[in-house]
C-alpha positions as CSV (number, residue, x, y, z in Angstrom):
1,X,-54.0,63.9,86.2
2,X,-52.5,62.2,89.1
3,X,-53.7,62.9,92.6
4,X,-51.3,63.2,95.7
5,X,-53.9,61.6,98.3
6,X,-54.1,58.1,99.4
7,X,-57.9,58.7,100.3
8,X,-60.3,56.7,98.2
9,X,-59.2,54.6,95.3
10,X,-60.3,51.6,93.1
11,X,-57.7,49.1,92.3
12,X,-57.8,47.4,88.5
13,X,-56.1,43.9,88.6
14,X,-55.5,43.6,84.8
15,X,-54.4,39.8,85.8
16,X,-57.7,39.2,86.7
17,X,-59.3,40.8,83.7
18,X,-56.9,38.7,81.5
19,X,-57.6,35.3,83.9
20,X,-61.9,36.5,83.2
21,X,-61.1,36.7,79.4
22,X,-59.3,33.5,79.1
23,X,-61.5,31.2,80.8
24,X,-64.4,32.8,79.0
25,X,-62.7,32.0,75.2
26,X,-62.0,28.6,76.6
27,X,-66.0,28.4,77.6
28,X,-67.5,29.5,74.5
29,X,-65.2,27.5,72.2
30,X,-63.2,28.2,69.0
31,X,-65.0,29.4,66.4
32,X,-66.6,31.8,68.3
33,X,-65.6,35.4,68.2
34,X,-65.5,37.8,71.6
35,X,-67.3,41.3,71.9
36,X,-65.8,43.0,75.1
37,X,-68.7,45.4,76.6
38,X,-66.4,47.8,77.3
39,X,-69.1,51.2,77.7
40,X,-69.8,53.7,80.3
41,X,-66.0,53.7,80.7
42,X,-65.9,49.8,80.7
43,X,-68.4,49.9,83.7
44,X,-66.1,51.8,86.1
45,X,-63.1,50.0,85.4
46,X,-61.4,52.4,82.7
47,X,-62.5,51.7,79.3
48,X,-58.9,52.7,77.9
49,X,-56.8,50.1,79.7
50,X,-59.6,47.1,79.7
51,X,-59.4,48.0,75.7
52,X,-55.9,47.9,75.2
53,X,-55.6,44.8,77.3
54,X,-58.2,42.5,75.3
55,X,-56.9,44.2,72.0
56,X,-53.6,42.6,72.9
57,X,-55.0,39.0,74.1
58,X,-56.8,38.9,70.9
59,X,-60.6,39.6,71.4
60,X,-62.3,40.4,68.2
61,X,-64.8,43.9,68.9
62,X,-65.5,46.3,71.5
63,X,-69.1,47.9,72.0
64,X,-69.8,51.2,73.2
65,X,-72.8,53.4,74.1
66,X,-71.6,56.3,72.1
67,X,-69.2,58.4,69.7
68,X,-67.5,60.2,72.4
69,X,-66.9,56.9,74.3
70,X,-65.3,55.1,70.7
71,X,-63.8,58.2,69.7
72,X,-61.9,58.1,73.4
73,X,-61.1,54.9,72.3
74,X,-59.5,55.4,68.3
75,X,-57.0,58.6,70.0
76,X,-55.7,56.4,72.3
77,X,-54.5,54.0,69.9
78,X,-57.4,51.1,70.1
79,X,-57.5,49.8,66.5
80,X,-59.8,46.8,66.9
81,X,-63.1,46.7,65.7
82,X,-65.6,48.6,67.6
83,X,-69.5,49.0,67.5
84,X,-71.9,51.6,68.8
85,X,-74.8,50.0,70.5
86,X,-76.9,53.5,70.9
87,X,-77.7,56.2,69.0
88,X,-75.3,58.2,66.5
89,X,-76.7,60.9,64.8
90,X,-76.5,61.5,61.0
91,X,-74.0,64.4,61.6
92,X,-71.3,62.4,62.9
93,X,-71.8,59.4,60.3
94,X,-68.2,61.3,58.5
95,X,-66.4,60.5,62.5
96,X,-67.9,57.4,62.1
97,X,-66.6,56.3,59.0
98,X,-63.1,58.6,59.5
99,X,-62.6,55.8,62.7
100,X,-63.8,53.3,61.3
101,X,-66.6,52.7,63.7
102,X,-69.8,50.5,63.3
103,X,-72.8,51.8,63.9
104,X,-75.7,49.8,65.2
105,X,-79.3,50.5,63.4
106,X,-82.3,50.1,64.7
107,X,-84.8,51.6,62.4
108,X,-85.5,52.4,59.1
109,X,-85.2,56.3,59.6
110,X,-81.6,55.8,61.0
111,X,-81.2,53.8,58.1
112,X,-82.0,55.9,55.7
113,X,-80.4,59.2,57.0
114,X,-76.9,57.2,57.6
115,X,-77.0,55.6,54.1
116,X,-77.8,59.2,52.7
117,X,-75.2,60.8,54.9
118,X,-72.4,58.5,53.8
119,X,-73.3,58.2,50.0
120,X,-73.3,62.1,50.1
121,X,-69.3,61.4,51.2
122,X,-68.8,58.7,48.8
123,X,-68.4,56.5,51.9
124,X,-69.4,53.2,53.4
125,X,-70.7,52.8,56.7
126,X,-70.1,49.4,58.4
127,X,-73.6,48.5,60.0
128,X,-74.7,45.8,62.5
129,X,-78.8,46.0,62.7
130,X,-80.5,45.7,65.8
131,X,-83.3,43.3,66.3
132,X,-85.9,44.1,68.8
133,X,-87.1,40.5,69.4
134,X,-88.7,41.2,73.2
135,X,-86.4,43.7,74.9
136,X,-88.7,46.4,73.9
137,X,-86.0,49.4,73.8
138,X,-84.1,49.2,70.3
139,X,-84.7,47.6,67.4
140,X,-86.5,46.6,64.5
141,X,-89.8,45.1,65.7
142,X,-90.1,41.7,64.2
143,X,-92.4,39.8,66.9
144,X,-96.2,38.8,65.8
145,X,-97.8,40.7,63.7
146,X,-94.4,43.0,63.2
147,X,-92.5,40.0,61.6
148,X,-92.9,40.6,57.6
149,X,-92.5,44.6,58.1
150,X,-90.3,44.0,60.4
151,X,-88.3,41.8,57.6
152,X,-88.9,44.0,54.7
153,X,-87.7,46.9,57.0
154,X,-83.9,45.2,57.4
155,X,-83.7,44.0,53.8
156,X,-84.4,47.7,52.8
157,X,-81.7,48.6,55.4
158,X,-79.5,46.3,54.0
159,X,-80.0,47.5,50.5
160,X,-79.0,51.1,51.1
161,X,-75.9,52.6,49.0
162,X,-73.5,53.5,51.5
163,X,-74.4,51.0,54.0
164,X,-72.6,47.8,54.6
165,X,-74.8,45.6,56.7
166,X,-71.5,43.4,58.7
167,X,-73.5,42.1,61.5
168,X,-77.3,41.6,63.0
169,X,-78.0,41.2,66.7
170,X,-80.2,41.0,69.7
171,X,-80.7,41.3,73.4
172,X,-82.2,39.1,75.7
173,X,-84.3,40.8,78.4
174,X,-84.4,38.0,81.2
175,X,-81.1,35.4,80.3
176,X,-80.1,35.8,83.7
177,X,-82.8,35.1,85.3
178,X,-84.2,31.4,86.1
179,X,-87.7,29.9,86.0
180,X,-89.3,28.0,83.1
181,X,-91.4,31.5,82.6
182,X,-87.7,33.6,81.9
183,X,-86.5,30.5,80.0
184,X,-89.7,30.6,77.7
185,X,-88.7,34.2,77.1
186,X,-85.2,33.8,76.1
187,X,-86.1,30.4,73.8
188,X,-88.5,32.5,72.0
189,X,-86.3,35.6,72.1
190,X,-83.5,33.3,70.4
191,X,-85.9,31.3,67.7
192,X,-87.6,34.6,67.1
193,X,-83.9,36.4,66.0
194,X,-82.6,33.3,63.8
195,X,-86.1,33.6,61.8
196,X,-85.7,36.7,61.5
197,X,-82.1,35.8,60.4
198,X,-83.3,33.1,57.5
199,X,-85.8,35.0,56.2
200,X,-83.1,38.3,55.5
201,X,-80.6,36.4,54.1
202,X,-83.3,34.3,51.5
203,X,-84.5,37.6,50.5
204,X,-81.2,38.9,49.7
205,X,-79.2,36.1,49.0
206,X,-76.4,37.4,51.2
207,X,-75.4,35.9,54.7
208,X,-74.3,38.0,57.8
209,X,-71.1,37.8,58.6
210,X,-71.9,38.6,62.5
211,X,-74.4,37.2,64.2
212,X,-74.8,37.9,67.9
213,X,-76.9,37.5,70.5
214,X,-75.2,36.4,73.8
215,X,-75.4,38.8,76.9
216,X,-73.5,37.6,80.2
217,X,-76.7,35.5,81.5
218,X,-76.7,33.7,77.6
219,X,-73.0,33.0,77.6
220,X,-73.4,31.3,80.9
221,X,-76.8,29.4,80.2
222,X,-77.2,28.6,76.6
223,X,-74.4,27.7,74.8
224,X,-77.0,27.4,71.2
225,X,-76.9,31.1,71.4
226,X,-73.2,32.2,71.0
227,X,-73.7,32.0,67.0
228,X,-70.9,34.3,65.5
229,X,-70.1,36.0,68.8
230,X,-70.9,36.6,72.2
231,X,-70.7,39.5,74.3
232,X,-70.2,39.0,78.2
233,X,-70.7,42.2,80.0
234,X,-70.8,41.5,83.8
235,X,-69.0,37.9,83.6
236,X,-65.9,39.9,81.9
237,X,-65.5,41.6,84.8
238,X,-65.6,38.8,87.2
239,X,-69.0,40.0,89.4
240,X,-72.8,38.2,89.9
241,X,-74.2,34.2,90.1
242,X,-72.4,33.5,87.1
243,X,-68.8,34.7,87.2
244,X,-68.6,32.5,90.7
245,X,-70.3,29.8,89.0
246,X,-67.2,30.0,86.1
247,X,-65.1,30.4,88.8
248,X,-64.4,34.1,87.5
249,X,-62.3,36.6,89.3
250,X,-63.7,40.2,90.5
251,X,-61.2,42.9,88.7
252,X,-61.9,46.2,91.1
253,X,-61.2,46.3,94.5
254,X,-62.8,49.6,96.1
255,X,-60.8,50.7,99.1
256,X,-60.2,53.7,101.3
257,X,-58.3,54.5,104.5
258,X,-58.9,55.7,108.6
259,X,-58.4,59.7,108.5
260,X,-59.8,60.0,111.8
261,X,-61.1,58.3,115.0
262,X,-62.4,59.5,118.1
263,X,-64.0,58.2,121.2
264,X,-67.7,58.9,122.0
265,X,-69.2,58.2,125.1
266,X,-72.9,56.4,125.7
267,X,-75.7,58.5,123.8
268,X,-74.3,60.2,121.2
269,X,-75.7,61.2,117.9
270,X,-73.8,59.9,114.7
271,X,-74.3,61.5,111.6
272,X,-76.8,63.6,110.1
273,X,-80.8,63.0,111.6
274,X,-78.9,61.6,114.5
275,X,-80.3,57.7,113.0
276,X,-77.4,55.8,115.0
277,X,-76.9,56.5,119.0
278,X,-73.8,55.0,120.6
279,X,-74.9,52.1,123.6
280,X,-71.6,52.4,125.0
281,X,-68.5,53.5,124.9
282,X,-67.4,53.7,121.3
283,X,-64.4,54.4,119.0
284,X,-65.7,55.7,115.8
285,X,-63.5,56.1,112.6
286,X,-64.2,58.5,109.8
287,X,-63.4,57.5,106.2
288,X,-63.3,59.7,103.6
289,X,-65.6,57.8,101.5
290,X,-69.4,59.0,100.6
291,X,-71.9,59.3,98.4
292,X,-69.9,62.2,95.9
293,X,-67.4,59.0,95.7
294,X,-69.9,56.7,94.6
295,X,-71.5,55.5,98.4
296,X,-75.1,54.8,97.9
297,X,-77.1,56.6,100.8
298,X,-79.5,54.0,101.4
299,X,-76.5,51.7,102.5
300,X,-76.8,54.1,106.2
301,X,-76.4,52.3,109.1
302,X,-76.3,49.0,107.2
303,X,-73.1,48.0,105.3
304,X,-70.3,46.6,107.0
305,X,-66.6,47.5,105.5
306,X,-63.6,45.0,106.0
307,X,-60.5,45.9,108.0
308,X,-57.2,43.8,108.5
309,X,-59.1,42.8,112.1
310,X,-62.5,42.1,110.1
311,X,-65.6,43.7,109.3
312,X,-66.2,47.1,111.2
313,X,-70.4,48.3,110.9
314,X,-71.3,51.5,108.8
315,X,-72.7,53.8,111.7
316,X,-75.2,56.9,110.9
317,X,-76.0,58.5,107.5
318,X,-73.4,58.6,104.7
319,X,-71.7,61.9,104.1
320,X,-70.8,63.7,100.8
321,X,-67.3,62.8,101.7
322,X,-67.4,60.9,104.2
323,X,-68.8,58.4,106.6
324,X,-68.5,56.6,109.8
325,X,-67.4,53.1,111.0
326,X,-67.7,51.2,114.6
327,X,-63.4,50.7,115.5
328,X,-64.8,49.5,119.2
329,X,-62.5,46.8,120.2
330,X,-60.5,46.8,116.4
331,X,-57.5,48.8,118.5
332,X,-55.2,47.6,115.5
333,X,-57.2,48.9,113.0
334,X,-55.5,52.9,113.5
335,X,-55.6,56.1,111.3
336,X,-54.0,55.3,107.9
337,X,-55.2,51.6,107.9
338,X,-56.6,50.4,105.0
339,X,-60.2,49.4,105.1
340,X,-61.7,47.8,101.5
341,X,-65.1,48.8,100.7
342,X,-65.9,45.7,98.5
343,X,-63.3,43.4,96.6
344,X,-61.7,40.3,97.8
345,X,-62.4,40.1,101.3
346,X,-65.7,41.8,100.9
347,X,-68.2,40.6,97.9
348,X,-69.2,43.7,95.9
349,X,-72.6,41.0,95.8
350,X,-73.4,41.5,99.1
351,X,-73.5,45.4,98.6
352,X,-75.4,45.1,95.8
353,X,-78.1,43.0,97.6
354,X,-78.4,45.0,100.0
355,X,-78.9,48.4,98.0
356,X,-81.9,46.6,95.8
357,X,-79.2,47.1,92.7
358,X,-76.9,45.2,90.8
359,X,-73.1,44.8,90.7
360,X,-72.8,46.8,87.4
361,X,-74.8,49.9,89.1
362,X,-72.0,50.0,91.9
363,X,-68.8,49.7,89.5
364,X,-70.3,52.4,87.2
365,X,-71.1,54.6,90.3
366,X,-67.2,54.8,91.8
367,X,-66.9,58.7,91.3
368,X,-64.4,60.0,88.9
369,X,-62.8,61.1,91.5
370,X,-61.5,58.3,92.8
371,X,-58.4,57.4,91.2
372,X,-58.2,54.2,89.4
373,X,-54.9,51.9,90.1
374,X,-53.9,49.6,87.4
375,X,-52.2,46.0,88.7
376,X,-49.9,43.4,87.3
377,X,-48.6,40.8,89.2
378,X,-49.9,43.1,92.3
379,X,-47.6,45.9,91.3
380,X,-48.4,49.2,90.4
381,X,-48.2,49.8,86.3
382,X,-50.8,52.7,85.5
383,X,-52.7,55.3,87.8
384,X,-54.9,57.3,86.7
385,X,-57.8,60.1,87.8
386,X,-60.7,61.2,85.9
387,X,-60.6,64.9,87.2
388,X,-60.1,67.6,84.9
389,X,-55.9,68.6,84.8
């Protein structure tokens, strides 16, 4: 669908994305394959046209959350390998094979019911297993008193007609993070999974042809985890400590423009609850940007947006649809002008600091309804707007 306002919108620059990519294959090395983290429609960003971009540079796999999501994916003409990091269930295991998808496991009753699903077909089902190794959310529990089970559990697995057991992975809970304490975590984490590793492939005899471990804070911080493969997630996208320490670039650029401004005298009530009060005369614009669009609330009255004249203060609660910025003395800044919510000239960082989140929560948040605007070379190639048609 392709909308007809220049109201909200999120600009894509694909040159970024490709710059992000690049630099992080030169970081990790060669012999090292490359999992783009391309879920939850690649973070925001448009999980179709981040795809097809690192399908044609050359990146090895794509992970997704779900079936829907890789499905989207194989009908728009994405061939390269992708895996599903959550759960399938056994009724789609004939989509999964049909598109050729992996499916990640992560215990022995997923195991089972996918092996008997796909023997039932006459199929194989690629597999990658998951390791719980201290995340404590997926996985096969392999830590303490859970390793030999835990062991027995993926050789079974591994075993099952039907099954072809490509890969085995992890992920760490605290890589981004610093202090020794965090650092203990992930070293253990890390020894913990290639134990786990040895002791499979003695039992069996046969090696895994994936092994991966390597979030965004890993592939930053401990080059002796990349193994097989890495997958960056927030560094592909150029945001957080670690992109600017790579000297990554941010891909989205959230902008919207002035519909309105009007002048309020001395005492006035902004907003809903009336939490801002002009102290002079003040010329207030009205964007057409709020919380439906992706504008977290508890940014009110403390965000500042960046206009050609500089930043202009968030005034008052945000709106569904809209909120409120101080123009006072920014007479250049008119209806129509373009103001960028974060990008560039505004750190998506500091709005993330300063709604308790993380980069990752904002990008997902951007409202389908704001259209997404692919770039090249700063021209327009691709628009394109999540509404129904």
């Amino acid at each position: 669908m392709q909308s007809t306002l220049r109201r909200t919108w999120a600009e894509i620059d694909l040159d970024a994305l490709e710059y992000n990519y690049k630099k992080l294959r030169a970081h990790i090395g060669e012999g090292v394959k490359f999992l783009g983290v391309v879920k939850a429609d690649a973070y925001g960003h448009g999980s179709v046209q981040v795809s097809r971009l690192l399908e044609e540079l050359g990146a090895d796999y794509l992970a997704v959350s779900s079936i829907d999501e890789a499905i989207e994916l194989r009908e728009n003409d994405i061939h390269m390998p992708i895996l599903i990091l959550g759960h399938t269930p056994k009724e789609q295991v004939a989509n999964l094979i049909h598109y050729n998808i992996t499916q990640a496991v992560t215990c022995e009753a997923k195991a089972i019911e996918y092996s008997e699903e796909a023997s039932k077909l006459g199929e194989t089902l690629k597999i990658h297993i998951k390791v719980d190794t201290g995340m404590s959310r997926l996985g096969y529990l392999c830590d303490g008193d859970y390793f030999e089970t835990g062991v027995d559990g993926i050789c079974h697995a591994c075993g099952l007609p039907g099954l072809y057991a490509e890969g085995i992975f992890t992920h760490f809970a605290v890589a981004d993070e610093f202090g020794d304490e965090c650092d203990d975590y992930s070293k253990h984490q890390f020894k913990l999974f290639t134990d786990v590793i040895a002791q499979v492939e003695q039992k069996r005899g046969v090696k895994f042809e994936l092994r991966h471990c390597a979030n965004t804070g890993a592939v930053a911080r401990f080059p002796e985890t990349y193994l097989d493969m890495v997958r960056p997630g927030l560094l592909l996208y150029g945001y957080g400590e670690f992109a600017q320490m790579l000297g990554l670039k941010p891909v989205m650029a959230l902008k919207t423009t002035v519909s309105t401004i009007k002048t309020y005298s001395p005492g006035t009530h902004i907003s809903y609850g009336g939490i801002y009060v002009t102290d002079k005369k003040t010329r207030m614009g009205v964007l057409p940007y709020g919380y439906a669009d992706g504008f977290f609330r508890c940014l009110s009255n403390k965000y500042s947006l960046m206009s050609s004249e500089g930043p202009v203060e968030l005034r008052g609660k945000i709106c569904m649809d809209m909120c409120m910025v101080d123009l006072t003395d920014k007479y250049g800044v008119d209806v129509g002008a373009e103001i960028e919510v974060f990008g560039p000239q505004n750190p998506i960082e500091h709005m993330a600091e300063l709604a308790g989140t993380i980069p990752y929560e904002l990008t997902c948040a951007v409202s389908k309804r704001v259209p997404r605007v692919y770039l090249r070379a700063g021209e327009i190639v691709e628009k394109e707007l999540m509404l129904r048609a």
